[in-house]
Structures are given as structure tokens and as C-alpha cells.
TIVONU-622054 format. One record per residue (C-alpha): residue number from 1; x, y, z. Coordinates in steps of 0.5 Angstrom, whole numbers, plus 500, padded with zeros to 3 digits. Example, Ala and Ser with C-alpha at 12.3 -4.5 7.8 and 13.67 -1.06 7.14 Angstrom:
2
[1; [525; 491; 516]]
[2; [527; 498; 514]]
//
This chain:
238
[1; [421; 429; 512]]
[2; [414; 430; 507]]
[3; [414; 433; 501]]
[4; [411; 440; 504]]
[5; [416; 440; 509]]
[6; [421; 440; 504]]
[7; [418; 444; 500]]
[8; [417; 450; 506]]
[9; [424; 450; 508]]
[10; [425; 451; 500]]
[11; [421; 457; 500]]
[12; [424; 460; 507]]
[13; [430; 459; 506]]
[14; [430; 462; 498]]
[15; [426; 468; 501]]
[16; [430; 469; 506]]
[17; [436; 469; 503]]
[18; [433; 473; 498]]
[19; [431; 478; 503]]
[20; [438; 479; 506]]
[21; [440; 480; 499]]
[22; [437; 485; 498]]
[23; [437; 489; 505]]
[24; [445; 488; 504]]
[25; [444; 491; 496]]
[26; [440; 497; 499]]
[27; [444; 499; 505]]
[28; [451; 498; 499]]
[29; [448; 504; 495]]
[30; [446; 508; 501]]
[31; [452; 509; 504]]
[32; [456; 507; 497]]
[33; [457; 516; 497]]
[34; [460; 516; 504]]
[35; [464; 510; 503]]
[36; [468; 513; 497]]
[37; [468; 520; 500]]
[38; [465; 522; 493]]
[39; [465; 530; 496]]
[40; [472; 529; 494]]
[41; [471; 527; 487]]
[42; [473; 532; 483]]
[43; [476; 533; 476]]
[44; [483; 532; 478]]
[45; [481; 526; 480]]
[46; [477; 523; 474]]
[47; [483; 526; 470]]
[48; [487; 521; 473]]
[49; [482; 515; 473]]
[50; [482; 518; 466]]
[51; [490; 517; 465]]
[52; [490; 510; 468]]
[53; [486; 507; 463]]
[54; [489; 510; 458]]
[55; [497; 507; 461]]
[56; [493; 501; 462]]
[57; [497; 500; 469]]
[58; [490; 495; 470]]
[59; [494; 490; 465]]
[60; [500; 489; 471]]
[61; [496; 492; 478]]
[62; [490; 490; 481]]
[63; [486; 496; 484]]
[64; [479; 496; 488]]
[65; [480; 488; 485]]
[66; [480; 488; 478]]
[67; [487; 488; 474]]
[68; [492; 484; 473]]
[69; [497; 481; 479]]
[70; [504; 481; 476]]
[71; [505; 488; 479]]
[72; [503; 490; 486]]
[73; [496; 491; 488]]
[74; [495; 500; 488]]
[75; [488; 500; 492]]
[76; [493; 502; 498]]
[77; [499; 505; 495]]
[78; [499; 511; 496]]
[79; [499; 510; 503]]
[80; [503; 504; 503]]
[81; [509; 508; 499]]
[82; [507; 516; 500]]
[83; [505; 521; 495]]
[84; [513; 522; 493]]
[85; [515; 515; 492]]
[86; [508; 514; 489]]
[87; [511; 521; 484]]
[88; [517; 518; 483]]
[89; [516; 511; 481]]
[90; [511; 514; 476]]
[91; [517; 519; 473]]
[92; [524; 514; 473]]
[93; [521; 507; 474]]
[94; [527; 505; 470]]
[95; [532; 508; 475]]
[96; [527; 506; 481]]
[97; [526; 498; 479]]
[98; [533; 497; 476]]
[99; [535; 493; 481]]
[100; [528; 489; 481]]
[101; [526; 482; 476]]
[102; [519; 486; 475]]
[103; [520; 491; 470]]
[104; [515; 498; 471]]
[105; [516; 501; 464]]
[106; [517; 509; 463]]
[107; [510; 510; 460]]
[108; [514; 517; 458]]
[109; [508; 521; 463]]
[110; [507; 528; 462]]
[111; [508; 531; 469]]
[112; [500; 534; 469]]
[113; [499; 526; 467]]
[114; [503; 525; 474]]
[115; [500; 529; 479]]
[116; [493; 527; 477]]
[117; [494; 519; 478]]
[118; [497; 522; 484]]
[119; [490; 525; 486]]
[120; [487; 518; 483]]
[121; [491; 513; 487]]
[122; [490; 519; 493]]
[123; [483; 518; 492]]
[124; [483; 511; 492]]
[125; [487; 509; 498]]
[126; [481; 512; 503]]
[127; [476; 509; 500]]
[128; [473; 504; 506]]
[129; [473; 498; 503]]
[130; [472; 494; 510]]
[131; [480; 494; 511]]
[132; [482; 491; 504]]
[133; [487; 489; 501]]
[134; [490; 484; 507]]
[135; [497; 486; 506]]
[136; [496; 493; 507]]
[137; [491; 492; 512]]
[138; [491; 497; 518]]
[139; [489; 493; 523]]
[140; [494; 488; 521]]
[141; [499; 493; 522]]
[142; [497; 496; 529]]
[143; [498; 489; 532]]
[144; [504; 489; 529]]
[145; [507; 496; 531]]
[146; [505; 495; 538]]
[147; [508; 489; 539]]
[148; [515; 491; 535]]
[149; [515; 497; 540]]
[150; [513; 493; 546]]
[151; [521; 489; 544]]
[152; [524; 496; 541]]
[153; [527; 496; 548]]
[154; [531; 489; 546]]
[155; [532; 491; 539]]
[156; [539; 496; 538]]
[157; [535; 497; 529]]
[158; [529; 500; 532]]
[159; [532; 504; 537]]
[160; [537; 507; 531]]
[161; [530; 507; 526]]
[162; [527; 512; 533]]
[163; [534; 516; 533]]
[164; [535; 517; 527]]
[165; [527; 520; 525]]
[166; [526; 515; 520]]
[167; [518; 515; 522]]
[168; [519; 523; 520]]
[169; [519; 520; 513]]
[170; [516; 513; 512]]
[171; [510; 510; 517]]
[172; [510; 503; 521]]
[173; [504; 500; 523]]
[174; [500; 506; 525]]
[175; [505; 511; 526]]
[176; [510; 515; 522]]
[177; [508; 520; 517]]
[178; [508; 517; 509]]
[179; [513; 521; 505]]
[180; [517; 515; 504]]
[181; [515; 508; 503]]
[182; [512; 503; 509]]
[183; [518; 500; 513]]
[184; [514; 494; 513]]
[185; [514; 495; 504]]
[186; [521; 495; 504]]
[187; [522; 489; 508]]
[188; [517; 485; 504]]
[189; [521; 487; 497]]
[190; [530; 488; 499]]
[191; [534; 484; 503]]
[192; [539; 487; 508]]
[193; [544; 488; 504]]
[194; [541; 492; 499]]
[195; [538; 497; 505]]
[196; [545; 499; 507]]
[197; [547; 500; 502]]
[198; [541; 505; 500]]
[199; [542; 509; 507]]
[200; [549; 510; 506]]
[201; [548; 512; 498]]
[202; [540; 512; 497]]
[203; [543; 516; 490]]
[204; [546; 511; 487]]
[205; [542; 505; 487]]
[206; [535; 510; 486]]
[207; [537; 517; 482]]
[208; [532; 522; 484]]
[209; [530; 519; 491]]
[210; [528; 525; 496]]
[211; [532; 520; 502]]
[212; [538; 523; 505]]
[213; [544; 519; 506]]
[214; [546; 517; 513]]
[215; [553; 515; 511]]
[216; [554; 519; 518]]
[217; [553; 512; 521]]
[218; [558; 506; 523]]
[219; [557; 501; 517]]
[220; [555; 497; 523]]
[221; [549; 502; 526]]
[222; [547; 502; 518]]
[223; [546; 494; 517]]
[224; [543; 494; 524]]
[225; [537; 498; 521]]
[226; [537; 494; 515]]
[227; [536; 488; 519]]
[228; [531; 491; 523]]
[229; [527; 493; 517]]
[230; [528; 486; 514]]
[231; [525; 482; 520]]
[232; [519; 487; 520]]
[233; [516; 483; 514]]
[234; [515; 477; 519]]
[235; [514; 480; 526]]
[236; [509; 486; 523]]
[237; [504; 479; 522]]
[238; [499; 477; 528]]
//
């Protein structure tokens, strides 16, 4: 290759380059409203975002990014765990994470401090950010409640999570509502036997805890739930 044609490759290419930069940079910043559902941007919002800052809850989460990763990424939190388990973890860490190695501290939240941080991660969470994080991704987890309903059939756990209402409260894949925590959350942080044990007395190891107690169910049919919920950590991933 000559060194003019070198130096034409160069130059096409830096300025092509360039110019995709750019173009990508513009279409960013046109769209950055519509994106960020800026029209929902009000002051609970800001004094939430506000509020984050001032607990330094960056130090130990990732959001949007940035932070640290000691502590789960919150970007998706508030549809991960719904708005009361969102609420209750802000109020009673100490009672919430007692039986974790990872310790949340009780930041000793004024209750309007609480619901702001809640509008906050709210707000966050519906941010399009092109389906990130990959843990919370959406698509991920369509594909996996499709094909955990596709074997519901074969699974005596999931037949009982559909007799029991338990998608009344807590979301699987793409279906459910989000009061409580995503099952495929639960099955990534407890173990089978502590699920159980939950269902039959959630009270006990959670104080404050809005979950009705199932002890109404067989110690079987319990641990039957707690299994399939367990098992979801890995069959919810394509």
C-alpha cells in the first residue's frame, strides 16, 4: 500500500468515525427527554435524588452505573422488589437483612425522606436504558417465564405459586404484580429452607413484612414452593 493510500484509509475512516459519533451523540440528546420520562420529573423526584445523595446509598449500590457494587444495583429495584418492599427495606434494614452476611444500615430515614426515595428509585426504574441491567433484564426474563409455564404442568411448586395467588403480589418474568419481591430475586438471595420457613411465619424472620402467612399449607406444599422458587434462579436464564 502507498503512503497516499494509507493515508486516505486514515482519514475515511477517522472521519467516518467521527461522524457516527456525532450523529449517535445528537440522536442521544434528542431523545434524552423521551427516554427519561422527563415530564415525570417533578420535585418529589428530585427530593428523593436529593436524599440519596445525602445517605450516600452510591457508597454500597450501583444506579444508572455509577456506585459501588457491595450492595445490589437499584437502577431496576423498585421493579425488581415492588414499592412495599422497596419502603420497608428503607424503614427496618436491620430487621429485613438480619439473617444476611451483607448488612444494610439504618440510616434512621424521616418517613417523607422514605416515600421520596420511593418516587426516586420509581422514576428510575422506568427510565429506557436499552434493557439494562443484564440481571433484571426484561427480555431475559419473558424468555424464562415462558418456558417455566410451558412445564408448570410437570412442577407440583408452580402449580401451588398459581393456587396460592402468589403472582397477586410478586411478579415472575413478565407476569404478576410487584407489591412484593420478583420470585426470580428471592430465588437468587435464599435457599429453600429458609423460604419455608418464611411462608409459614414470614413475621418471624422479616418483622413488618406485609406477606400473609400460608402455615395453612402442609410443611410439604410449603417446601414444594420453596423449591420451585429456588430452582427459578437458574431456569429463568435462556
Amino acid at each position: 500500500m502507498t503512503e497516499r493510500a494509507a493515508k486516505l484509509v486514515f482519514w475515511v475512516g477517522t472521519l467516518s468515525s467521527l461522524a457516527l459519533f456525532l450523529a449517535l451523540t445528537w440522536d442521544t440528546h434528542r431523545s434524552f427527554a423521551a427516554l427519561t420520562h422527563a415530564d415525570k420529573l417533578d420535585a418529589n423526584v428530585v427530593a428523593g435524588k436529593r436524599a440519596f445523595e445525602r445517605h450516600n446509598c452510591n457508597d454500597c449500590h450501583t444506579i444508572l452505573g455509577f456506585g459501588g457494587y457491595y450492595a445490589p444495583d437499584l437502577t431496576r429495584a423498585y421493579k425488581r422488589l415492588g414499592e412495599d418492599a422497596v419502603r420497608l427495606r428503607l424503614e427496618s434494614p436491620e430487621k429485613v437483612f438480619a439473617g444476611s452476611y451483607r448488612k444494610m444500615p439504618q440510616q434512621h430515614l424521616k418517613a417523607e425522606e422514605i416515600e421520596r426515595l420511593v418516587d426516586f428509585l420509581r422514576w428510575v426504574s422506568e427510565i429506557d436504558n436499552h434493557d439494562w441491567p443484564p440481571q433484571d433484564s426484561e427480555a431475559r426474563l419473558k424468555a424464562g417465564t415462558r418456558r417455566l409455564l410451558a412445564g408448570a404442568a410437570l412442577s407440583p411448586g408452580a402449580a401451588l405459586v398459581s393456587q396460592e395467588n402468589c403472582l397477586g403480589c410478586h411478579a415472575l418474568g413478565d407476569q404478576g404484580e410487584r407489591r412484593g419481591p420478583r420470585l426470580e430475586y428471592i430465588a437468587t438471595r435464599r435457599d429453600a429452607a429458609w423460604i419455608a420457613r418464611y411462608l409459614s411465619d414470614p413475621q418471624a424472620l422479616t418483622p413488618g413484612s406485609a406477606m400473609p402467612r400460608f402455615d395453612q399449607l402442609p410443611e410439604g406444599q410449603r417446601r414444594a414452593i420453596a423449591e420451585f422458587i429456588v430452582s427459578l434462579a437458574d431456569r429463568s436464564t435462556p
